[in-house]
N, C-alpha and C positions, 0 to 999 in steps of 0.2 A: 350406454348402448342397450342396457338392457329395456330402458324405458322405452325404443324407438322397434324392440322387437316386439315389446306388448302392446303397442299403435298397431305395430302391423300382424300382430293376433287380433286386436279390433278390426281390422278392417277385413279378415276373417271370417270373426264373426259376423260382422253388420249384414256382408253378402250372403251370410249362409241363412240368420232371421230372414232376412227378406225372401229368400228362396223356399224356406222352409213357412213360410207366411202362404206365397203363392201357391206351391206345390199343397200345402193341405186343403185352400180350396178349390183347387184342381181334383184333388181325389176325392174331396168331401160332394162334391158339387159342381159337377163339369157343367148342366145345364146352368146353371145358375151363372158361369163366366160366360156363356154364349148370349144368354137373357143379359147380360151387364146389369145383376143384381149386384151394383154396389156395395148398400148396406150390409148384406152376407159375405158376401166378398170380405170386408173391414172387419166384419167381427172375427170370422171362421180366423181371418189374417193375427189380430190380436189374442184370441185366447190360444195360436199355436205358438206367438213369439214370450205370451206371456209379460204383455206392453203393450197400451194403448196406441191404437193405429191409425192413422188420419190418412186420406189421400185425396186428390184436387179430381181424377179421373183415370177411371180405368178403362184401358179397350184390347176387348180378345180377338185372337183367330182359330179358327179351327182348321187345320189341316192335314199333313202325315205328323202333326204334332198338335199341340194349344200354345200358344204362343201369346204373351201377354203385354202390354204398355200401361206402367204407371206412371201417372207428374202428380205434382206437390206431395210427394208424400212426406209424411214425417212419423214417426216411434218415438214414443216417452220413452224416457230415461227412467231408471227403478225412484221413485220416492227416495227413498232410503239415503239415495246417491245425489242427486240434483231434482228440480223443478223444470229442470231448459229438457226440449228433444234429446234425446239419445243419438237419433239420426234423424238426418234432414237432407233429401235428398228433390233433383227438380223431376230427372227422368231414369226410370227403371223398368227393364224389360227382364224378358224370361221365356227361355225356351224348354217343352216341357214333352218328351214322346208320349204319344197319344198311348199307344199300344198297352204299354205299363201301367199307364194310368188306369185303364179300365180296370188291370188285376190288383187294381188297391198298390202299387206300386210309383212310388215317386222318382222320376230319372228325368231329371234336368239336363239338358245339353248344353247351355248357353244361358249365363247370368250377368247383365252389366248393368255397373252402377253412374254414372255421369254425375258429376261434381257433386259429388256428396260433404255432407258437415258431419263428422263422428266426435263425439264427446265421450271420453275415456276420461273416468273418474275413480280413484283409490283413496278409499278411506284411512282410518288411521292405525286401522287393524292390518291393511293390506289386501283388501278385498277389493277385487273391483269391478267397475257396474255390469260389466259383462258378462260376469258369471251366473246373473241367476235368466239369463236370456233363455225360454222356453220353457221354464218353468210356468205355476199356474198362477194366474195375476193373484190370485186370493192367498197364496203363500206367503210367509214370512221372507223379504230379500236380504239371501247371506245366510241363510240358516237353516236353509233346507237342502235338501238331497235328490229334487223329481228327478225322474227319469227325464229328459232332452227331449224334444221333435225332431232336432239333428239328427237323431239315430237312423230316424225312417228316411232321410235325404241321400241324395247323393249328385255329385255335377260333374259334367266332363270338363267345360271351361267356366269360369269365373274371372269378370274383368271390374275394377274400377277405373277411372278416367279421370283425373284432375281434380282428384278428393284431399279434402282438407280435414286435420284430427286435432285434437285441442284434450291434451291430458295434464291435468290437475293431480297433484298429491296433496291432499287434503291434514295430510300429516306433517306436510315440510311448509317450512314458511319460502319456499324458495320460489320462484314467478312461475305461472303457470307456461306448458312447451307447446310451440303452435306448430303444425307440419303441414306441408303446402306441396302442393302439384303431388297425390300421390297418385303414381299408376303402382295396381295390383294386380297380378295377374295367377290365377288358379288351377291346374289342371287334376283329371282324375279326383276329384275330393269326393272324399267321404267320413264320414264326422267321426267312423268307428276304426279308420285305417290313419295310416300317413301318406300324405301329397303335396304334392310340388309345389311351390311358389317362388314368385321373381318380384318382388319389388322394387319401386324406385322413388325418391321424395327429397325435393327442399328442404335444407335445415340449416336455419340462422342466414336465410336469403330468399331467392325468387328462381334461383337454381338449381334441378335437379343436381345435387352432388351426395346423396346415399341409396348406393345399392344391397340390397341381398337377393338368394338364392339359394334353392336348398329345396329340403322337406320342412314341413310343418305336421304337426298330428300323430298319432290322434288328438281329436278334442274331447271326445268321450273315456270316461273309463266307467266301464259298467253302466254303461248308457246314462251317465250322470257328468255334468261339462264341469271341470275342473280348471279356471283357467289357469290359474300359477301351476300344476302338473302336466300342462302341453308338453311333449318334448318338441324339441329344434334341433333342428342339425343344417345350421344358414354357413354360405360363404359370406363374407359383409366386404364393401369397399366404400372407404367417402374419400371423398376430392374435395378439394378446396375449405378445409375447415378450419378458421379462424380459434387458437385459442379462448380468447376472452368472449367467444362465442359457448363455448364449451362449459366455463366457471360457473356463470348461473345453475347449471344444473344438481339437482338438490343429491345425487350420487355421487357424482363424479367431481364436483368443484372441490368440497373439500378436505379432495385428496390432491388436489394441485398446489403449489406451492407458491401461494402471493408474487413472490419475488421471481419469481420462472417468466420469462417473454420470450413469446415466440410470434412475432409482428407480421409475419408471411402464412401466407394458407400452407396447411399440412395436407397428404394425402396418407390415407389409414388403410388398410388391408387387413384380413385378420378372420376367426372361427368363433363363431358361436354355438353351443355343442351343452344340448343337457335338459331343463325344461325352464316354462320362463320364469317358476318362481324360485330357480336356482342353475347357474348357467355357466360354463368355465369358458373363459375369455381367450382367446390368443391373439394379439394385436403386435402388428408390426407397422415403425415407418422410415420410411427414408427422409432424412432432412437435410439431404445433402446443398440442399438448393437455400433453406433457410436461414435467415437469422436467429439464434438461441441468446440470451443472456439470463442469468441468474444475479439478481440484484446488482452490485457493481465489482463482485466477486467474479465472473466469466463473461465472458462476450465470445460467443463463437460467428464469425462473417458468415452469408453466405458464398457456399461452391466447396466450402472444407468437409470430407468424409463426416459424415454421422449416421448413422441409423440406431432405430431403436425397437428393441421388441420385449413386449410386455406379455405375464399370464398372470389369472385373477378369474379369484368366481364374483358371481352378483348374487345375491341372496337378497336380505333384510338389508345390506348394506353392500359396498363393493371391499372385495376384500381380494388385493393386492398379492400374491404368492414370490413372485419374481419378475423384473427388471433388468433386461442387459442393453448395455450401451458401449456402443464403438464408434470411437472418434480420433481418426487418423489411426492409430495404433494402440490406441489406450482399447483394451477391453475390460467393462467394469459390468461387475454384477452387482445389484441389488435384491438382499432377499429379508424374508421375517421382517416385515412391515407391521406396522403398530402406529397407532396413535393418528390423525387428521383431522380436520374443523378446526376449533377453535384450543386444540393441543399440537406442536411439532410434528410432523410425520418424520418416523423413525424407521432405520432401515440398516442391516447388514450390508455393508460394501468391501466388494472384494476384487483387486485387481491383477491382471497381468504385469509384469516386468517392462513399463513401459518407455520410452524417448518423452523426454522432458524438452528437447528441441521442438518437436513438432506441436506442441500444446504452450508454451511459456508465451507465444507472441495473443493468446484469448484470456489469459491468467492475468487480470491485473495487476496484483501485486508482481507476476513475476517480467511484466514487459517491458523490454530497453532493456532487460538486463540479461542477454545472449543466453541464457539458461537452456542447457545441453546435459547428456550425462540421462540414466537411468533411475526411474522410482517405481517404488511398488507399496501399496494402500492396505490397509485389513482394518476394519473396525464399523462401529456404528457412526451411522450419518444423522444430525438432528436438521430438516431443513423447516424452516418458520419464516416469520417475516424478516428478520433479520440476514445478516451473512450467517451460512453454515457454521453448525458446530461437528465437535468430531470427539469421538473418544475411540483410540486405538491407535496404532503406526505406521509411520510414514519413515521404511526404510530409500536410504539417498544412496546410489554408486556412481562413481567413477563423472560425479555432479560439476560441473563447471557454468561459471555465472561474473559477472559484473557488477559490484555491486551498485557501480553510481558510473557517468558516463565521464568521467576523468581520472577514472581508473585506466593504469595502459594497461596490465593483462589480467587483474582480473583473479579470483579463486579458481581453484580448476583440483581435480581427483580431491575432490569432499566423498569422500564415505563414513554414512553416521545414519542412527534412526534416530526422529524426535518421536516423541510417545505424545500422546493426548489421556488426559483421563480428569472428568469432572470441570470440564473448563481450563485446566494447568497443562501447560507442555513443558517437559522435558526434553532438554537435548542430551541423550548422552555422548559422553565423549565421541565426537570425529574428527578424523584425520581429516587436514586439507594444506594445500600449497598455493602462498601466492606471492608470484613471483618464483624465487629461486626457495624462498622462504618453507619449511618443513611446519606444522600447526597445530593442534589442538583446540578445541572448543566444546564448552560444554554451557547449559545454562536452566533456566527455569523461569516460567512465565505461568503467575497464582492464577491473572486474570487481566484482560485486555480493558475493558471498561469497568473501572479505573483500570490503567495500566499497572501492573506489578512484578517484575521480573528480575530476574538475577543473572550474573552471565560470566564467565570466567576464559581467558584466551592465554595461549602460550605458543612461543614461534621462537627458532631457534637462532636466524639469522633473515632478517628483510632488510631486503636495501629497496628503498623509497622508489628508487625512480624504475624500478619496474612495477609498480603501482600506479605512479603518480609522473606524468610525462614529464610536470615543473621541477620534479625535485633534481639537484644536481648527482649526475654517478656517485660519488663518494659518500651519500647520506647514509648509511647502514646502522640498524639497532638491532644491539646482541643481545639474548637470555631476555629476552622480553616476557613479562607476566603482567595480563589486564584483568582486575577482578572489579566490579561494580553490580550498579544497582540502576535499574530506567522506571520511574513511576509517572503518575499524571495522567494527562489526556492521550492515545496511541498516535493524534495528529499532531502534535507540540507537546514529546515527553520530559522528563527532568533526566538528564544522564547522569549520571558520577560515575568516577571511576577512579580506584589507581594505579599507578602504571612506574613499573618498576624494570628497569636495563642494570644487564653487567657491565655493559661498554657501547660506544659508538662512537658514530659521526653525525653530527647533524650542521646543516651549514659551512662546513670544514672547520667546527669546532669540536675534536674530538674528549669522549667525556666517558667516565665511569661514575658507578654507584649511582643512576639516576632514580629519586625517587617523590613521585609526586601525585598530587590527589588533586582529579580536575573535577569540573562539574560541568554541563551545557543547559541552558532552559531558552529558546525564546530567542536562538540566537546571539545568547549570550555566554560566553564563557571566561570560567577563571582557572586558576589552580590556586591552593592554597596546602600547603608550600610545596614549592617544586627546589629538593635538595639534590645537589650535582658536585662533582669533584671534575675540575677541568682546569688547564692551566695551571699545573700542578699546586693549586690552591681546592679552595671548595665557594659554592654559590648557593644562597637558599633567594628564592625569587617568591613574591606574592603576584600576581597578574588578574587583573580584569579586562576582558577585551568584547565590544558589539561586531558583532560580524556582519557585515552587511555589503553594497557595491564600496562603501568607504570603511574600512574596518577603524575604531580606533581604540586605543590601550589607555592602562594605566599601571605603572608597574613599578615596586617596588624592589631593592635589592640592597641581600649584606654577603659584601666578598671579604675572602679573608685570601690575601697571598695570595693572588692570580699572578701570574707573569706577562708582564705588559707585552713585550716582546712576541710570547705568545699571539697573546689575543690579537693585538693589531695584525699583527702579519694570516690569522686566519681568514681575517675579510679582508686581505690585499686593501688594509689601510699602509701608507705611505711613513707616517709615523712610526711603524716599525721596526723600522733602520733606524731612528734617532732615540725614541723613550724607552729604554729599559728600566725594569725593576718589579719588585711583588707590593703589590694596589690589593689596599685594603681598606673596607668604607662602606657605606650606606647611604645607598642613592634612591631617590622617588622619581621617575620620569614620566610622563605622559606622550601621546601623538596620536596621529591615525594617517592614515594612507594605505594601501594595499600593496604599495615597492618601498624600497629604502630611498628612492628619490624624490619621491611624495612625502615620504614620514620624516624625512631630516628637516626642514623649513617647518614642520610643526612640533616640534620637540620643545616639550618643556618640565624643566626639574629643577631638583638641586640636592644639597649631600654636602658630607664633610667623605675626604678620602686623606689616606695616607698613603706612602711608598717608603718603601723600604729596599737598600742597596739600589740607588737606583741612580742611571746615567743619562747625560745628554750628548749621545755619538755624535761625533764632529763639529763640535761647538762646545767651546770653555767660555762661559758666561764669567769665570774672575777673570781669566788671562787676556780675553778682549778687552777688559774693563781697564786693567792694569797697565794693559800697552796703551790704552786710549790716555788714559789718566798720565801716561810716562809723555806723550807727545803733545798732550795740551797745552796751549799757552798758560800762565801762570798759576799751572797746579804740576806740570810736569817733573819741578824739584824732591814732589813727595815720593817720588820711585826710581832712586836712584841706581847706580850701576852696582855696588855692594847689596841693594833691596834685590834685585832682580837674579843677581849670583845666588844667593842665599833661598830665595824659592826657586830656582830653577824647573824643580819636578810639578808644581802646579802653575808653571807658567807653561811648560811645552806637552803638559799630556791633552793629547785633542778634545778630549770630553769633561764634560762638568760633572764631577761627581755628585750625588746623593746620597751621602749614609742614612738620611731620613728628610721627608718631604710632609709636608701636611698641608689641606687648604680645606674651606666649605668652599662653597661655589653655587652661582644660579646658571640654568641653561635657558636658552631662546634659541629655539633651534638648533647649530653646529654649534653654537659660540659658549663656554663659559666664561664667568666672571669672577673673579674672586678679588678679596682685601685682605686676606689674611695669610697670605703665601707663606711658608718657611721651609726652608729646606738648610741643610747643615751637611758638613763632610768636617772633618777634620782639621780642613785648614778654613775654612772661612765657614759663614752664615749668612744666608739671604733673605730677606725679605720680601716680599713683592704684592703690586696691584696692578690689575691692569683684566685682560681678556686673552683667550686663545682659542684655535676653535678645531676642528675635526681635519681642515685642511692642511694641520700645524702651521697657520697665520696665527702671529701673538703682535698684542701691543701692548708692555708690561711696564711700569717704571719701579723702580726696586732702590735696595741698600745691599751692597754686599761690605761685610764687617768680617775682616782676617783677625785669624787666633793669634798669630804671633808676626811681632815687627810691625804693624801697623793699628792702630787703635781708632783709626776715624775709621767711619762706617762713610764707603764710599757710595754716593747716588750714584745711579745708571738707568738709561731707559734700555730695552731689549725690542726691536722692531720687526717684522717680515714675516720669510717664511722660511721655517726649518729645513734643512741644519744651516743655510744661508743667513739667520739674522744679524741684523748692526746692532754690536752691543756700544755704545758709546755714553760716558760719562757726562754726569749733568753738569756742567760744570760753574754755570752759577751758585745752584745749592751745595755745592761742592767745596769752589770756594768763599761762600757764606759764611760754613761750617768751620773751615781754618779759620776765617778774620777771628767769630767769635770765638776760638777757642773751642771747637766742638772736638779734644783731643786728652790724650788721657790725663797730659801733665800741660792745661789751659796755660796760653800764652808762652809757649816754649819755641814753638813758630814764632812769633810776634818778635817775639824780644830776645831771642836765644842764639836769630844769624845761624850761621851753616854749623855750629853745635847742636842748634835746638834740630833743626832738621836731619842731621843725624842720627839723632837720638829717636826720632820720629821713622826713620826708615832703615833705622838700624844702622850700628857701627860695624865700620871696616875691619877687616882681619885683619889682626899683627901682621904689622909692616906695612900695612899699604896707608896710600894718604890718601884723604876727603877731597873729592875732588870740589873746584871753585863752585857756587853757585849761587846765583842772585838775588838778591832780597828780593823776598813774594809779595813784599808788602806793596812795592811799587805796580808789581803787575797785579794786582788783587784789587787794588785800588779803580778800577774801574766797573767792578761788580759789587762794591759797595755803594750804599746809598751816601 
């Protein structure tokens, strides 16, 4: 601005040399304008402007005045300064009262300039060409003192007409500023008083869009033209002014801020007040209508409230005092400015208590995420090429936010300040609720690139599903504490964390003592180890899992005493009613899917498990065996009516005991497999091979071997689905096993007749008698070879 008011001090002066050109040889030599002695004319012209004078033609009038016509004229420009015109102008006239004239008195009434060229040139000292205008050509330029010819001028009006200025700072590497269509217009002037001017002129187009108005002047002090000591006292207004219009300018650009866009014409209002080589600025604008963004840090739309008003002086440099900006309800001051060009500009920022609702939806980071609730700012601002820096605090009340869009409600009454200082933020401790949930948080962040932060969380009861819409009602974590660590890139960082509960629920499996240390990078996440007590046993789990539209796992686990009973019946598995007992083992599983009925058909593992006390409700795998074995054709003798009296209590209790079970196993999906079954109770011992799977469908074929009264180990297959299975005897390997003597005391069957087989299924009480039964050999005889 300041540059555009010392154009129009040039344009000033240009009218006043040339006035003060014509007016001396008006006084010097009135006849001589009537004779159209030229060459006097030209010189009288230059040794008053103190610059070589050219003109194509001159023609006078004489009348209640002198009245003059020049074309082609042109004025050197000082040596000193440039080579090109100073001024170049096609036509210029001049009206001049006769009256005055004769008493040696110069009074112009009317001076116009028509499309003039003004070359306005500032050296590196700050001098510029137009100050040594009037002085005596044989003077040093810039370093003298003459007295002016201005002094003896004076004009009532003064016009230029469609004049163009072209000012160079020879000091700045910055492009040289062109100014186009200027109309000037001059009343009352006098070179030793102050008068009036209204300006108008192109800038960074073909359209008038800058005006001012005001006084100008004096131009003299002590009859000597000072031009950086003019005083001004302009109104100024521009319309339509394109930032990236503005940057070029070797003042003003760099103090803008790279990263600032503003893509729509501004309109400026504002005071210029003081002299032009030092000048206090007042700038105001409304950019209610514009688009604003700062890097990818803010976006403000057009039609949202903003205005902004600026003060600053212009000197050697422009220097910035204060900044205020309102936007919707935010009122922020910026003040103590420092630093621009090729350093951060730096700046005090101070805000009112503002709605974080009405600004969150232009805040990057904070948009989609409903952010509501009260803040307030104090500290210094670094704006550079990059996103903003900050050192100072940003107190939060009564804050409520989202943090991700499957969140159901959300954080809400956050109050807490984070601190900024040196690049590191601090959170200190803030309260906040999400959900029903009571909270804490506090954390610390070294530095963003690299990221480095720390963060600590505590919440006294959250239940999931006011969070998270998927979670089921009943998921709740009690006494929760999350302390970790985020480093890496701030767009894909490393999380860790660990995460420690007094109790809960999660999936309807409720659990205490939970504690585990997870990590995220990339997508990927593990825990290693995640120790829990649940089912009133305890779990320690290793887990890696990709997250992605297909998630898939890998997970390892050592249960010690879970209660099966439990567990099944938490996920309304079926088998709950049938397998009791405390499962203990170490299993590796693998899958992926994103539901349980995608990940079951990919499951695969395997493991050694045991059980302990453990039962098969509604189904006696001996006592089907036994009865089946009692009804078979010719194995039926081995379970006689004294056999069956004498175990009575594991022939009718409905369930198959387990005092102990063990197997390894592979999984494929639902199914395991095993070959090494065993399970034991008191009265018998089982063997088994075979499969079962998650639907309790088994196909097993087994041995079951009684502790007492019977010494064959009888085969059986075990088929179906639980607790409905057919347990039926094999009864070829069955009776295979009699022929050869597969018994404690060989060939006692064979050759011993209903003695041996007594003695095989045990003898009768005192008094009773063996009942009849018939050689097996006969019926056996067709299952051997």
């Amino acid at each position: 601005m300041r540059r555009l008011l010392i154009i129009a001090g040039i344009a000033v002066a240009a009218v006043v040399l040339i006035a003060a050109g014509l007016t001396a040889y008006a006084y010097f030599n009135l006849s001589s304008i009537v004779a159209r002695n030229e060459n006097r004319i030209v010189a009288r012209m230059s040794d008053a402007l103190g610059r070589h004078v050219e003109v194509g033609k001159i023609q006078a009038q004489l009348g209640w005045g002198v009245s003059a016509e020049v074309s082609g004229l042109t004025i050197a420009d000082d040596p000193a300064f440039s080579t090109k015109p100073f001024l170049a102008a096609n036509d210029v006239s001049v009206d001049v009262e006769f009256i005055p004239l004769l008493r040696g008195e110069a009074k112009v009434t009317k001076l116009d300039l028509i499309k003039p060229d003004i070359r306005l040139v500032m050296n590196a000292r700050g001098d510029l060409n137009v100050g040594t205008i009037g002085s005596n050509a044989n003077a040093q330029s810039g370093r003298t003192h003459k007295r002016s010819a201005l002094g003896e001028l004076s004009i009532k009006a003064l016009s230029i007409e469609d004049g163009a200025i072209y000012f160079n700072d020879l000091g700045e590497k910055m492009a040289p500023i062109h100014v186009r269509h200027l109309a000037f217009d001059v009343t009352n002037f006098n070179a030793a008083s102050a008068f009036d001017v209204a300006t108008k002129f192109a800038f960074a187009g073909d359209r008038q869009n800058v005006e001012a108005s005001g006084q100008f002047g004096p131009l003299l002090t002590q009859g000597v033209l000072d031009a950086s000591g003019i005083p001004i006292d302009l109104k100024l207004q521009l319309d339509s002014i394109l930032l990236d219009s503005v940057k070029p300018l070797a003042d003003i650009g760099p103090h803008i801020p790279p990263a600032l866009s503003i893509p729509d014409p501004v309109s400026v209002s504002g005071t210029a007040r003081g002299t032009v080589g030092k000048l206090a600025i007042a700038l105001s604008a409304d950019l209610t209508a514009d688009r604003v963004a700062y890097a990818k840090a803010v976006s403000k739309p057009a039609g949202t409230a903003m205005t902004v008003n600026a003060n600053g002086t212009w000197g050697d440099g422009l220097a910035i005092a204060s900044v205020n900006l309102k936007l919707s309800d935010l009122d922020l001051t910026a003040s103590r400015f420092s630093g621009g060009g090729a350093q951060p500009l730096n700046a005090q920022i101070d805000t009112n208590s503002f709605n974080l609702a009405n600004l969150s939806s232009m805040i990057t980071a904070a948009a989609g995420h409903d952010v509501a609730g009260m803040s307030e700012i104090h500290g210094i601002a670094k704006l550079g090429n990059n996103a903003p820096a900050f050192d100072g605090s940003v107190t939060l009340k009564q804050v409520a936010l989202k943090p991700g869009p499957s969140w159901q409600s959300g954080i809400s009454d956050l109050n807490g300040t984070i601190r900024f200082a040196d690049g590191r933020e601090v959170v200190e401790p803030a309260t906040f609720t999400f959900g029903s949930a009571h909270a804490n948080l506090e954390g610390r962040i070294e530095s963003l690139s690299p990221l480095a932060a720390s963060y600590g969380l505590k919440a006294d009861s959250v239940k999931l599903a006011q969070i998270f819409a998927s979670r089921p009602p009943s998921d709740v974590v009690n006494g929760l504490v999350v302390k970790g660590t985020a480093d890496g890139e701030l767009t894909s960082p490393r999380i860790s964390a660990t995460i420690q509960s007094t109790d809960g629920s999660l999936e309807n499996i409720s659990y205490n003592n939970l504690d585990m240390t997870a990590a995220y990078l990339d997508r990927r996440a593990s825990t290693r180890p995640l120790n829990v007590d649940l089912f009133g046993g305890s779990l320690t789990a290793n887990a890696d899992a990709v997250l992605g539209d297909v998630p898939t796992f890998n997970l390892t686990l050592a249960m010690r005493n879970l209660n099966i009973e439990e567990g099944l019946r938490s996920q309304n598995i079926g088998a709950a009613s049938t397998v009791h007992g405390l499962l203990t083992g170490d299993v590796a599983v693998s899958g992926n899917g994103a539901s349980w009925a995608r990940i079951r058909p990919t499951l695969r593992g395997s493991g050694r498990v045991s059980i302990a006390n453990g039962k098969l409700i509604a189904v006696n795998i001996v006592a089907d065996a036994l009865n089946a074995v009692a009804a078979a054709p010719g194995v039926s003798q081995l379970v006689n009516v004294a056999f069956m009296s004498s175990h009575h209590g594991l022939l009718v209790d409905p369930n198959t005991e387990l005092q102990s079970a063990r197997m390894s196993f592979q999984q494929v999906g639902p199914r395991f497999t095993t070959h090494d079954l065993f399970a034991q109770s008191p009265d018998y011992a089982i063997t088994g091979d075979g499969w079962f799977d998650m639907d309790k469908n088994m196909d097993m074929s087994g041995d079951i071997r009684l502790a007492l009264g019977m010494q064959v180990a009888i085969p059986v297959t075990v088929t179906g689905q639980l607790p409905g299975v057919r347990v039926l005897p094999d009864v070829p390997t069955l009776a295979e096993r009699v022929a050869m003597g597969a018994i404690n005391t060989p060939g006692n069957i064979i050759r011993g007749g209903v003695n041996a087989v007594g003695s095989v299924v045990g003898s009768p009480s005192a008094g009773s008698s063996i009942p009849s039964i018939p050689n097996p050999i006969n019926a056996l005889k067709k299952f051997l070879p």
